[in-house]
Structure formats: C-alpha cells, structure tokens
C-alpha positions in Angstrom: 14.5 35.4 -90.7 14.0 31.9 -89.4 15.9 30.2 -86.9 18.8 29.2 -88.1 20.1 25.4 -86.9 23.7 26.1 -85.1 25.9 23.9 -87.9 24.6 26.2 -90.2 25.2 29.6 -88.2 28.4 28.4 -87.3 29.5 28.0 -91.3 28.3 30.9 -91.7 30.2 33.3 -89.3 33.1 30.9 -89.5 32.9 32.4 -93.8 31.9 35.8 -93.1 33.2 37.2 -89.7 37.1 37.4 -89.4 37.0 37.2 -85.9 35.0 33.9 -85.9 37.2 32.7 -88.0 40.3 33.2 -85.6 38.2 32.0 -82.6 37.0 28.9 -84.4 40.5 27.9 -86.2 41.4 25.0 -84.4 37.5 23.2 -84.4 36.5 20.2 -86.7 34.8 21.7 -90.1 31.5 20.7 -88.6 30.6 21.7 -85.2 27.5 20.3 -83.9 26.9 21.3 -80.5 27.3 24.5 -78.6 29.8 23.2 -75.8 32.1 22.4 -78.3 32.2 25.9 -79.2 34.6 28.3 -76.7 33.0 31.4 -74.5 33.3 34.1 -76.5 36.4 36.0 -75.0 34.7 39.5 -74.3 38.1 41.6 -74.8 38.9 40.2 -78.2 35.3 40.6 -79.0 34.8 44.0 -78.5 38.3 45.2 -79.5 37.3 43.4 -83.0 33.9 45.1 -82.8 34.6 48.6 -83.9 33.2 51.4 -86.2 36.8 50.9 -88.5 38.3 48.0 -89.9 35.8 45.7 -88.5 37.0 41.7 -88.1 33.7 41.0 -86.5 30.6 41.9 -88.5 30.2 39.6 -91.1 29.0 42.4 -93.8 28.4 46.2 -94.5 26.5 48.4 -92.7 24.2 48.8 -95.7 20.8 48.9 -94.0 21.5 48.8 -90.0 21.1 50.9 -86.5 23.6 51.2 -84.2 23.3 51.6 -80.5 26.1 52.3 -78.3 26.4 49.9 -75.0 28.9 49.1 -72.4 28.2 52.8 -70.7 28.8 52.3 -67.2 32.6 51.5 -67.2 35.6 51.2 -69.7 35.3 52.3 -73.3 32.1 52.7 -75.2 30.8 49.6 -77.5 29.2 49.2 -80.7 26.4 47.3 -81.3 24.5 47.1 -84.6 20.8 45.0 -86.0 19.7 44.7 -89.6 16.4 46.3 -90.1 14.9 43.0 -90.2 16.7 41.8 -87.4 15.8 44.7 -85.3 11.8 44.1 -85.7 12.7 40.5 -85.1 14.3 41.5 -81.6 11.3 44.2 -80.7 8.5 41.7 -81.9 9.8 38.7 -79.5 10.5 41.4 -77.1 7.1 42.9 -77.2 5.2 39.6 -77.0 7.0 39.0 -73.9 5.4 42.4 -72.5 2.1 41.1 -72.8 3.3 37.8 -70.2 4.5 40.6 -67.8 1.4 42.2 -67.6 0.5 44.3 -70.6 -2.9 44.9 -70.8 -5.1 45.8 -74.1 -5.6 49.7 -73.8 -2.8 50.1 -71.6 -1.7 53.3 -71.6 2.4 53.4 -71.1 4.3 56.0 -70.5 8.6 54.8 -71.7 11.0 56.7 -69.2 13.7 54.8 -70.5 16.5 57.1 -72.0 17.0 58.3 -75.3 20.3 59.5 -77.6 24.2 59.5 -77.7 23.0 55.9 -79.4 21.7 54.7 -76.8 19.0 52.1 -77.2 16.5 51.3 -74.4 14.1 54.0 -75.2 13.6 53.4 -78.8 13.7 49.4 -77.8 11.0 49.6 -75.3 8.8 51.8 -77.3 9.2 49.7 -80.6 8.9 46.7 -78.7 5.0 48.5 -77.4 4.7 49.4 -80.7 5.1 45.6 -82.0 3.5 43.8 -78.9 0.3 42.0 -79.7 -1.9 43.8 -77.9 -3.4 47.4 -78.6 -2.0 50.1 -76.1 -1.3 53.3 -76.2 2.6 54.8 -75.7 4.0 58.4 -74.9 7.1 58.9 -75.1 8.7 61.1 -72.3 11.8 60.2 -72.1 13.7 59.9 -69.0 15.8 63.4 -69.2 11.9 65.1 -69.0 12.1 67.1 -65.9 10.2 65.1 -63.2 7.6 67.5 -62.8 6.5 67.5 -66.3 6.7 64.0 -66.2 4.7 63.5 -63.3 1.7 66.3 -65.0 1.7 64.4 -68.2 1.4 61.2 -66.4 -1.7 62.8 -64.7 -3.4 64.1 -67.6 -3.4 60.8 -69.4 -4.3 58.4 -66.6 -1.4 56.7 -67.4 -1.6 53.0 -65.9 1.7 51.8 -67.1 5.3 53.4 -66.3 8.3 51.9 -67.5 12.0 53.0 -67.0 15.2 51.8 -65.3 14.4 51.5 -61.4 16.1 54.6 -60.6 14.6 56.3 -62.8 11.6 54.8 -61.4 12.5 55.9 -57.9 13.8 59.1 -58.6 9.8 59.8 -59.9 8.7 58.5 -56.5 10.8 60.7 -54.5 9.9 63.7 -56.2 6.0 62.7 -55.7 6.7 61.8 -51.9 8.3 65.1 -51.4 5.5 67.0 -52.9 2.9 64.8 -50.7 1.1 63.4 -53.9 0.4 60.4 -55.3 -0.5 58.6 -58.7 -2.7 55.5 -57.5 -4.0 55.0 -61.1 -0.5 53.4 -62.4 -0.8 49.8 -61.9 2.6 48.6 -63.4 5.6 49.2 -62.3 7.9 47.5 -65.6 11.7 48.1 -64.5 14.7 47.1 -66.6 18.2 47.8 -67.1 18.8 47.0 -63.7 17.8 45.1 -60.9 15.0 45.9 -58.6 16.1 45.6 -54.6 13.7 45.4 -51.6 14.8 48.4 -49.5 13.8 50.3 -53.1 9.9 48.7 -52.8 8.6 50.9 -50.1 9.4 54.2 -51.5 7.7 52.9 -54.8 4.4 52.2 -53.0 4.4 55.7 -51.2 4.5 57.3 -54.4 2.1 54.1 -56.3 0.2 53.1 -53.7 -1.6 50.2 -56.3 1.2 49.6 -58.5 3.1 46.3 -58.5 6.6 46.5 -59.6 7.9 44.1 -62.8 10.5 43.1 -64.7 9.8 44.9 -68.2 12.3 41.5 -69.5 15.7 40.5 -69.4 17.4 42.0 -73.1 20.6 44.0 -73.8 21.2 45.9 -76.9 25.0 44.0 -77.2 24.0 40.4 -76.2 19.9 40.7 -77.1 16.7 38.6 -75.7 17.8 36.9 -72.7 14.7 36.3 -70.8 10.8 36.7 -70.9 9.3 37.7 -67.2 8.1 35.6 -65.3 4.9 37.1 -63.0 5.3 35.5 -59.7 6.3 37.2 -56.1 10.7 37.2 -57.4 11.1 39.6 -60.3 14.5 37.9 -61.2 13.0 34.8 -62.7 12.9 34.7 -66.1 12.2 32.5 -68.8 14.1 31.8 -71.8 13.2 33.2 -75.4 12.8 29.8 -77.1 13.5 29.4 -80.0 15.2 32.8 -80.9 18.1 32.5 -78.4 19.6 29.3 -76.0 20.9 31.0 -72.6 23.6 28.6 -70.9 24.6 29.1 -67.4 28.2 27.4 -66.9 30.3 26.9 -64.1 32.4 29.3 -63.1 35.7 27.5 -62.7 35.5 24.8 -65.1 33.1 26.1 -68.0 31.2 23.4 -67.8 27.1 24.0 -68.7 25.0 23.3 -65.8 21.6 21.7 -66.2 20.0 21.0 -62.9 17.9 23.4 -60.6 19.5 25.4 -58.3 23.2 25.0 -60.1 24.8 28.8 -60.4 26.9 30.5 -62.7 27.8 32.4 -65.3 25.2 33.5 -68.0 26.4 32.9 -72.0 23.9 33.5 -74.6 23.5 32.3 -78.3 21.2 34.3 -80.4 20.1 31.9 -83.6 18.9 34.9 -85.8 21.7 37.3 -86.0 24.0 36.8 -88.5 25.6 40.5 -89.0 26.8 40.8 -85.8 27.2 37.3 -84.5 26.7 36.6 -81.0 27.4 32.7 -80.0 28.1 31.5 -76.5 28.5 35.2 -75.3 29.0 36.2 -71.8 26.5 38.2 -70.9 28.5 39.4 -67.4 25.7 38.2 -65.8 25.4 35.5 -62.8 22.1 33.4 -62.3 21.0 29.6 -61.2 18.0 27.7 -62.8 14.8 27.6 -61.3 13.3 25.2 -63.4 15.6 23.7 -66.5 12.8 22.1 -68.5 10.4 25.1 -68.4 13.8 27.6 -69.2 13.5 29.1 -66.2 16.2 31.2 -64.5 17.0 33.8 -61.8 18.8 36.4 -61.9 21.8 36.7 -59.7 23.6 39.7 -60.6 26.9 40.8 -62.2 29.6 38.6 -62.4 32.0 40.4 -60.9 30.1 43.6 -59.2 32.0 44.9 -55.9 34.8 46.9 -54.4 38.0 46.0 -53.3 39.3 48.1 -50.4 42.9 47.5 -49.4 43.1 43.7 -49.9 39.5 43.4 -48.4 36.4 42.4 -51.2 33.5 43.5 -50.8 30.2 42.3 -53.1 27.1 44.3 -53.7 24.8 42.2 -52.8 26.5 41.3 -49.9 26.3 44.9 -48.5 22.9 45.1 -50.1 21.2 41.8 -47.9 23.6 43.2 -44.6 22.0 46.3 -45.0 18.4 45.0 -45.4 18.6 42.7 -42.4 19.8 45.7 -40.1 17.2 47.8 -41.8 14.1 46.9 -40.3 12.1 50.0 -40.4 12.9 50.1 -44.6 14.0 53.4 -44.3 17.0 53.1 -46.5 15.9 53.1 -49.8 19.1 53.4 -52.2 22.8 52.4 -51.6 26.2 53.0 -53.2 29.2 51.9 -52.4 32.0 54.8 -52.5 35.8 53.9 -52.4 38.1 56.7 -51.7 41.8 57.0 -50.9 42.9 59.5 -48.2 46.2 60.0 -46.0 47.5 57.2 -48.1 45.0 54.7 -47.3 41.9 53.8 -49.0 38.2 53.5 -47.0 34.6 52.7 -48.1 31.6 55.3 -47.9 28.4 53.4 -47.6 26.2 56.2 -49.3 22.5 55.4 -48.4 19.1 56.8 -49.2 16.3 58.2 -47.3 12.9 58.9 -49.2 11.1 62.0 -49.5 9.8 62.1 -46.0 13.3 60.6 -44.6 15.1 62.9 -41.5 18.5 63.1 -42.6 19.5 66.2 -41.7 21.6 67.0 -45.2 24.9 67.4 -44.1 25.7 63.5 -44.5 25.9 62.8 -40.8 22.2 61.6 -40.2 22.0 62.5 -36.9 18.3 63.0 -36.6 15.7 60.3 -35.2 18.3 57.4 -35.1 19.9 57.1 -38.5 23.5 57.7 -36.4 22.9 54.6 -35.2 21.4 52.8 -37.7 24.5 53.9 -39.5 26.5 52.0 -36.5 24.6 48.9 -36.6 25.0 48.9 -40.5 29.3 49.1 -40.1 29.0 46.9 -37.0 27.3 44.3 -39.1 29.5 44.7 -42.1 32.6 44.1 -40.1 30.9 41.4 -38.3 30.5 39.4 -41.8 33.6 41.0 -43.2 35.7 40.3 -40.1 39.4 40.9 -42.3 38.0 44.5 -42.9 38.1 45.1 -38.7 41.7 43.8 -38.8 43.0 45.8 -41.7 41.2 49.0 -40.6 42.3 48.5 -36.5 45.8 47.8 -38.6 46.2 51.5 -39.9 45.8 50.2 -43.3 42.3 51.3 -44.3 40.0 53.4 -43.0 37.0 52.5 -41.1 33.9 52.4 -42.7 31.9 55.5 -43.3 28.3 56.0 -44.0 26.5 59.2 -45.5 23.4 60.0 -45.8 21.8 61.4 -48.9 18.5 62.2 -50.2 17.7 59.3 -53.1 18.1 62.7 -56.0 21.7 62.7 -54.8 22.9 59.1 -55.5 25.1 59.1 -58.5 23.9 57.9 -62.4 25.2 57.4 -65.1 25.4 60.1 -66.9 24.0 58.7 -70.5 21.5 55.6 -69.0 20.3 57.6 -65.7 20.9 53.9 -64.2 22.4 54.0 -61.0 25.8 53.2 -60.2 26.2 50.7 -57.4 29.8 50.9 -57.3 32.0 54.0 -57.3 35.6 54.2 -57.4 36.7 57.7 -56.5 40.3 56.9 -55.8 42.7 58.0 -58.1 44.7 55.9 -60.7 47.0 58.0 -62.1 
C-alpha cells in the first residue's frame, strides 16, 4: 500500500475508527497538518483497543495477526497488521538491517522470543527473511536452554546473534562461566531495549570480535520508529521516511521541536496503517535530535522510568551514569532497582551484577576483593546526588540504601519477553 497523504488518512480513520472519530470531533473537516491533530491519549487508546466491541480498528479482523504488547507492566495490549501491512512493516524493517550491518551470507541466529503473541521473534526473522540481502536465519528462540544455544551457534559458525540485550548477556555469562568463547560472531544486533556501557565488557569476554548494534528502533503497537545508525552511540537512529514521521515535542507544552539537541517526548505517525490507526502516538519514549534534516535522533529512554521511594524520585539513568562513574574497574555489569517496604517504611535495593568470573560471594553481601566498598562508594554517591534521600533516610522515614550482589542469571525478566526489568516494585499495594 502506498503512502497515504495525512488529509486523506485522517478522513479515513475519522469514517472508519469510532475512536478517531471521538478524538477528532471538535477539528475543522479538513485537517492538514499533523500539530493540529492532538497526542493520542494512550489510556483511551488502548481501553478502545480491545479483542471485543472494538471502537478503534477501523474494520474486521478478516485477514490479520495479532501480537500482544505492553508486557512489562499494567494489562496486556492488543496489536494487530493486515497481511499486507505486515510485509510492508518487515520489508522496511529488513532493509534497515542491511544499514546496521547485515552482510550477504550472514549467518543469524534470532534469540528474540517467541509465543503467548508475542512478536519480536517472528518480526526479526521475517524482517531477515525480507531484507535485501541473502543470509542465512536459525531460529532458536530465546527460551532454548543456553547451552544448546551456544553448541548450535558453534556448529554453524554463526556470525550474527540477535536478541534483547539481556538475552544477549545472559549468553555471555554462561560462555564466561564455562571459560569459552565464540570469536567468530561479529554482530552483536540488540533490541527491545537499550544497550548500557557497564553491559559492554561482559559482551566482549564472551565475543571477543563482536561489535554490539542496534538491530532498529520498532515496536509491535507503535511500529517503525527508527533505522540504525552505525556510528560509536547505538541510540542514534534515523527516521523511516516515508513510511512513518516521528515528532519529538516538548514535554510541558506539546509543542514539536525541530532544532538539534531539543528533548522530549517521542510521538509517531505511521502513513500506511489504516486498520489499526496509529497517528501522533506516544511512543513512551524520550529522545533529542541529532541532526533534524537527515531525521536523526537519540534515544533517551522511557518517559517516565524510575522509582519513587518515600517522597524521594529516583531515575534509571540517573542511577545507571552514578553507578558507571564510581565503577571504574567495569565490574558491574547489570543493575536493578528493587523497592521494598519494611517496618513501615519503604527502602531501595540497588541489585547489581558481576560477570561470570565476578567474586561475589552469593550470599548478596559482596564481601570479597572490594565489592563491600564499591557497594559504599555507589550509596555514598547516590546520596551525594540525591541529597533529600540522606535527609529522609537519617529522618526514620525510609531506609538506607541497600546493595546486593547477584550473579547477572539472577536479575529479574520478564517473564514472556526475557527483557530485563530495570525497575521493581516489591512493595505491596493492597
């Protein structure tokens, strides 16, 4: 299906999709330009988006797949593609693979996961299957027990791995551990999630020639959002002109941002999907231009990823870049944030990673060759940055921060994706 220019989509939903409809009520009959259209509001979106009584598809589901998305928190989503709109989305996809590094005769092996409708496994091998250069794909899976993994890897010279990056990780600490590694793989293609430093040197342990990419920017509910950009920052990305226009607005007043360096909040309009309609959605995502008239953007995160403890926020990244700068030695190579509630308070666990060869002792305490205080300069630097978490704790009305340490197996996923969960809330909300 070709492009479709935006009055056009617009009529279209505005006829067909009951929600649109609603959301578009109060517009002129002809809308010309996509700021004059409102942010999707993701609530009403998705509780119109549902298997029964649908207000938001704008027809049957005749000749469709449907993937399930939205796994990590709240209530499972529905997201559905026509046939032809499905090949559309794995052919652009796929033709971005070969900008990220895809080589003719590449052979691949997709880790990505597979079932309960979940999408990324069947997208990243279609989108192979559709790319325009030859390769070759094998299709473990990543619920394939590591060691088989790792033997079929071996037997096919596989150059290519692709999977979420703890996926990707959780394969690297099992080949640490067992003193081996694959030095034929040459790409590293991570999605799903975000790639951090402290992350890179247990990857080359394990992939001592590998280099580590971006497999895209794409999501089964909001679709193509970015082609990768090769280059030493894996965030950057480029836009997927002419199939989809990614806006990054300002957070407090809406307003689209077009200069370099402006962040935001990341909306997408997809100009080929008419039977589930996706105009000026937010993705959830935060990221700043690198270069507007090449379409270039980097990836800055969630919008709203972090953990409030007591009245004290805390963000990710924050943690994440606090952690790296006391880290010097890299030997931290995953991190979660745990909030719990005890004695009627509520404290943060920093749960952290050591590789394969790391010397935590097991027991959580890391009390061999320095990681106890390693895990004092990491809460001594937190407070120093987050100096209202010193007062509330010295207060009585949290608990001081915590760390454990854990091998990187023992960091919690999600259950369905295998990504891994940055955030836990353990507290209970009953």
């Amino acid at each position: 299906m070709p492009v479709q220019p935006l009055p056009e989509l617009i009529r279209f939903v505005r006829d067909h999709s009951p929600f649109y409809r609603d959301l578009y009520a109060g517009l002129p009959h002809r809308v010309e330009e996509l700021a004059d259209l409102p942010v999707v509001p993701h609530d009403a979106f998705w509780r119109a988006n549902t298997p029964r009584d649908n207000r938001l598809l704008t027809g049957p589901l005749d000749d469709s797949v449907v993937f399930k998305s939205g796994g990590t928190t709240g209530a499972p989503k529905f997201s559905v593609y026509t046939r032809e709109e499905w090949r559309e989305f794995t052919t652009a996809f796929g033709s971005g693979l070969v900008e990220a590094g895809l080589r003719p005769g590449h052979r691949v092996a997709d880790l990505f996961y597979a079932g309960e409708l979940y999408a990324s496994f069947t997208f990243i091998l279609d989108a192979l299957h559709r790319a325009p250069v030859a390769n070759v794909r094998l299709p473990i899976g990543g619920a394939a027990p590591l060691a088989s993994t790792v033997q079929t890897l071996d037997e096919f010279a596989v150059e290519v791995v692709a999977g979420t990056t703890t996926t990707l990780c959780a394969l690297a600490d099992h080949l640490v551990r067992e003193g081996r590694q694959l030095s034929g793989v040459e790409i590293l293609f991570f999605g799903g999630e975000g790639l951090y430093e402290d992350q890179r040197p247990l990857l080359r342990k394990a992939f001592p020639r590998a280099q580590a990419r971006s497999i895209g920017y794409a999501a089964v509910d909001s679709g193509l959002l970015g082609r990768a950009v090769p280059g030493a920052d894996p965030r950057v990305h480029r836009v997927f002109t002419p199939h989809t226009v990614v806006e990054i607005l300002d957070e407090h007043t809406g307003e689209p941002l077009v200069r370099n360096g402006a962040a935001g909040r990341v909306v997408v309009t997809d100009l080929r999907r008419r039977l589930m309609p996706i105009i000026r959605y937010p993705v959830g995502d935060r990221a700043e231009w690198t270069d507007v008239a090449a379409g270039r953007f980097r990836i800055l995160g969630r919008a709203e990823e972090g953990v409030r403890i007591g009245v004290v926020s805390l963000f990710t990244q924050d943690v994440h870049d606090l952690v790296r700068a006391v880290d010097v030695a890299g030997r931290v190579s995953g991190m979660q944030l745990v909030a719990r509630r005890w004695d009627g308070r509520d404290g943060l666990v920093l749960r952290l990673a050591v590789d394969g060869d790391g010397d935590s002792d097991g027991n959580g305490n890391g009390s061999r060759d320095g990681l106890a205080d390693l895990a004092d300069a990491l809460a001594k630097e937190i407070l120093a940055a987050r100096p209202t978490y010193a007062a509330e704790a010295a207060g009585g009305r949290i608990h001081p921060i915590a760390v454990e340490w854990v091998r990187h197996g023992d960091l919690v996923v999600n259950s369905r994706t295998g990504k891994l969960i940055r955030v836990l809330d353990e507290r209970p909300h009953s």
